[in-house]
N, C-alpha and C positions, 0 to 999 in steps of 0.2 A: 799156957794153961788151957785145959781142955772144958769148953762150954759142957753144960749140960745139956739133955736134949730141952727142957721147957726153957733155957735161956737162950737156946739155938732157934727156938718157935720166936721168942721176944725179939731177938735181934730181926730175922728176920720180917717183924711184922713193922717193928721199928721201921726198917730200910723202906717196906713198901709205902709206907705215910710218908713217908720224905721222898720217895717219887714220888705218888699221887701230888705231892702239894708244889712240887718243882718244875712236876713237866705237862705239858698237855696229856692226857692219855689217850686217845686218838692215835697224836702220833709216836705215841712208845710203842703199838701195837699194831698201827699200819702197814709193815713188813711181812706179819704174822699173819695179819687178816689177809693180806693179798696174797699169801702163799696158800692160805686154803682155800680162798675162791680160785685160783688159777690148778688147785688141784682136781676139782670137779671139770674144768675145761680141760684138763689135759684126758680127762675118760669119753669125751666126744671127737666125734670124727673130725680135723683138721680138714677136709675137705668140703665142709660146710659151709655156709656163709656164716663169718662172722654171728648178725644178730639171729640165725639158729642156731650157733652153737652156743652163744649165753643162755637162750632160752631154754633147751637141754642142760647146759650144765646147771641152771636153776632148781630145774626138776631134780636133777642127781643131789642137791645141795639138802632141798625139803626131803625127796628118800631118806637120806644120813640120818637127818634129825630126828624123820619119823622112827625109822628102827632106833635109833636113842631111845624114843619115850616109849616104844613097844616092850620094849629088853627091860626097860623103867620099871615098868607096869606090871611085867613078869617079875620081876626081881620083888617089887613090893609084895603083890600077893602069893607069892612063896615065900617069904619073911613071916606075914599075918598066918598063914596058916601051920609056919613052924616048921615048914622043908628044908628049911636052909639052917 
């Protein structure tokens, strides 16, 4: 029998409570996190040293986030003013 989509919300929300309360979450997300911090290292020069290449790929990490909350910000106030 085929779920509904609002039983399909449930079940899944189900499932996440019973990982949160099972496992560490740390390390359910540990693999994930480390694939995107080593995504920003892969956009710096390999010919670097080491600790300049984390502190580059730091900076590329805050960029990201910054255009996140720029794109944010644009997005809100073309909402409020009815563009979108």
């Amino acid at each position: 029998m085929a779920l509904s989509p609002s039983e399909r919300t449930l079940r899944a929300r189900l499932a996440a409570h019973v990982l949160h309360a099972t496992h560490d979450p740390r390390s359910t997300t540990a693999a994930a996190r480390r694939a995107f911090r080593d995504s920003f290292l892969a956009q710096v020069d390999s010919d670097l040293p080491e600790d300049e290449r984390r502190r580059r790929a730091e900076h590329l990490r805050k960029a990201h986030f910054l255009r996140l909350a720029l794109a944010s910000a644009k997005a809100r106030r073309a909402r409020k003013s009815g563009a979108l």
